[in-house]
C-alpha positions as CSV (number, residue, x, y, z in Angstrom):
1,X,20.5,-4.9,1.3
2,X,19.5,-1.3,3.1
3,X,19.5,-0.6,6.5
4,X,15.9,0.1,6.6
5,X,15.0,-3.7,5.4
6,X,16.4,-4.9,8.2
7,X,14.6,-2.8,10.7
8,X,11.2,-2.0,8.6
9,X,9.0,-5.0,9.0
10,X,5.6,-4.3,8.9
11,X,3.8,-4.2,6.0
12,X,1.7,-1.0,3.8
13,X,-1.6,-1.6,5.5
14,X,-0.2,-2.0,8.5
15,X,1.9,1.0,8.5
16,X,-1.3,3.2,6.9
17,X,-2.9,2.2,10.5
18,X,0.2,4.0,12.5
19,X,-0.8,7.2,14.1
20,X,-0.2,9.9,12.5
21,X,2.1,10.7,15.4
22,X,3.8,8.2,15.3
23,X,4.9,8.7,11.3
24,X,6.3,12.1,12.8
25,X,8.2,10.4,15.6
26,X,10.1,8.7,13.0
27,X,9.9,11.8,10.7
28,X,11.3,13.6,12.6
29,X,14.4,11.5,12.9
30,X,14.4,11.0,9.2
31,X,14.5,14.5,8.6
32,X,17.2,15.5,11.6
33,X,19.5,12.6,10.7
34,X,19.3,13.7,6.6
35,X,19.9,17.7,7.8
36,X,23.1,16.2,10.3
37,X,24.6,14.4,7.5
38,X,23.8,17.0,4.8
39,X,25.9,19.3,6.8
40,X,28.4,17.2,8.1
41,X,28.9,16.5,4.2
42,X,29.4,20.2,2.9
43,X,30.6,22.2,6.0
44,X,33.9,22.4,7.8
45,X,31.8,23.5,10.5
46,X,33.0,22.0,14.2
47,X,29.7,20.1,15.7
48,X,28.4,22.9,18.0
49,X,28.2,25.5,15.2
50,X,26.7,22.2,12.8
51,X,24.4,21.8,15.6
52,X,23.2,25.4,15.9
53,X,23.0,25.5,12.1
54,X,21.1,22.2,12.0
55,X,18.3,23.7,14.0
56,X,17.7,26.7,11.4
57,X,16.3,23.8,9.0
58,X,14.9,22.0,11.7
59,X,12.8,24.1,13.7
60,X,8.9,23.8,14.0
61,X,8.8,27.8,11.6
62,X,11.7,26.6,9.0
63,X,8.8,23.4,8.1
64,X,5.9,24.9,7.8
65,X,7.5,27.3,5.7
66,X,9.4,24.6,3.6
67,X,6.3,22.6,3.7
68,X,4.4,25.5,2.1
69,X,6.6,25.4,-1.0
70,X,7.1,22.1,-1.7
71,X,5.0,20.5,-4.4
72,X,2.9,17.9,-3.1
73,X,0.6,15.2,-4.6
74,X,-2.9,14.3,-3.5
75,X,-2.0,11.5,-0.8
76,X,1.1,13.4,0.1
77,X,-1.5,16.5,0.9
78,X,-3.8,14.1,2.6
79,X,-0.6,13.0,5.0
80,X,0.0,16.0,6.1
81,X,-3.3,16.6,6.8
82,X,-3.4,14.0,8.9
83,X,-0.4,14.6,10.6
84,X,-1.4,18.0,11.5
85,X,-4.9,17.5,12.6
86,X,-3.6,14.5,14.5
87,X,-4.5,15.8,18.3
88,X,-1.3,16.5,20.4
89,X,-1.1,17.5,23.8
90,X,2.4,18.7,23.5
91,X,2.4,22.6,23.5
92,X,5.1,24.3,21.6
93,X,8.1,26.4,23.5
94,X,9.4,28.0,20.7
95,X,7.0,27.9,18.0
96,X,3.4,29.6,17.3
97,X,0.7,26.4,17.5
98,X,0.5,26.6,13.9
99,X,3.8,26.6,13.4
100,X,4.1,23.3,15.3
101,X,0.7,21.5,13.7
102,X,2.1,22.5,10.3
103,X,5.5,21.5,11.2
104,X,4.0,18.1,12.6
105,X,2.0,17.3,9.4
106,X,5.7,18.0,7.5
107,X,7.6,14.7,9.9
108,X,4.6,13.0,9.4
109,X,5.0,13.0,5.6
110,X,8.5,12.2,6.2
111,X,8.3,9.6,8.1
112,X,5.4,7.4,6.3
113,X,7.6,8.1,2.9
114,X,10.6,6.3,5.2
115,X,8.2,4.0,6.8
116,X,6.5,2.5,3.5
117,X,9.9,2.4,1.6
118,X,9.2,5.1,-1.2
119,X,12.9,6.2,-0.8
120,X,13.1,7.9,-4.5
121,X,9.9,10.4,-3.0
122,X,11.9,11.2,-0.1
123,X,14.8,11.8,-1.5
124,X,13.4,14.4,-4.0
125,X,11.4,15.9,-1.0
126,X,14.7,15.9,1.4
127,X,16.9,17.4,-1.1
128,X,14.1,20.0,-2.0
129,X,13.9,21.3,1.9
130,X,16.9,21.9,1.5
131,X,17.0,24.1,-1.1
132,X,14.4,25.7,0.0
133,X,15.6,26.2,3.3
134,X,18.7,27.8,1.7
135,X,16.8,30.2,-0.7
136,X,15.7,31.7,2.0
137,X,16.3,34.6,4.4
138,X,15.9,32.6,7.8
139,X,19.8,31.0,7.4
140,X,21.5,34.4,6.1
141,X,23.4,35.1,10.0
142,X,23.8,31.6,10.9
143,X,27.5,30.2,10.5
144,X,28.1,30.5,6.6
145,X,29.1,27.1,5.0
């Protein structure tokens, strides 16, 4: 048995009703825990410099433009969507707006993948970020692995 059966009890329907927000809230999580543990896995980095690396894949800009390369189907599209257009009256201290409506439709498709149980999808997705994230220039300068 997973961890997430024990804590994931509501059903699909159910879960398509959350607020888009709310699949982020938990995306978000998702995505920082998976980024923590990918790095914790293949660095020898002490956790302050793992912790300023972490935020290079993290970060509202690193998403969207991870988000714009991956290779979505129609419902995934349609999360994000959602997730992005969801209204939020959070404003963004270190991103551009677009940035972080982008970023949010990105944790909200993480978190109904996590939510619904389609682990095999977001797996492929998670490990895909980050190759993404590492093919391109906004980690060259951090801490090198």
């Amino acid at each position: 048995m997973k961890f997430q059966d024990n804590i994931l009890i509501k059903n699909d329907k159910e879960i398509n009703m959350m607020s888009p927000l709310t699949w982020a809230y938990v995306g978000d999580s998702v995505y920082e825990l998976y980024i923590r543990t990918y790095l914790a896995n293949t660095t020898n980095l002490n956790p302050h410099k793992m912790h300023v690396k972490s935020i290079q894949y993290v970060k509202a800009k690193a998403q969207h433009e991870i988000l714009k390369k991956l290779k979505l189907d129609d419902e995934e599209k349609d999360i994000v969507r959602r997730g992005r257009n969801t209204q939020n009256h959070h404003l963004p201290k270190n991103a551009t707006i677009e940035d972080y409506t982008y970023s949010t439709g990105f944790e909200a498709l993480i978190g109904y993948l996590y939510l619904n149980k389609k682990d095999d999808r977001l797996e492929q997705i998670l490990k895909e970020c980050v190759k993404i994230a590492e093919e391109n220039n906004w980690l060259i300068g951090v801490y090198s692995i």
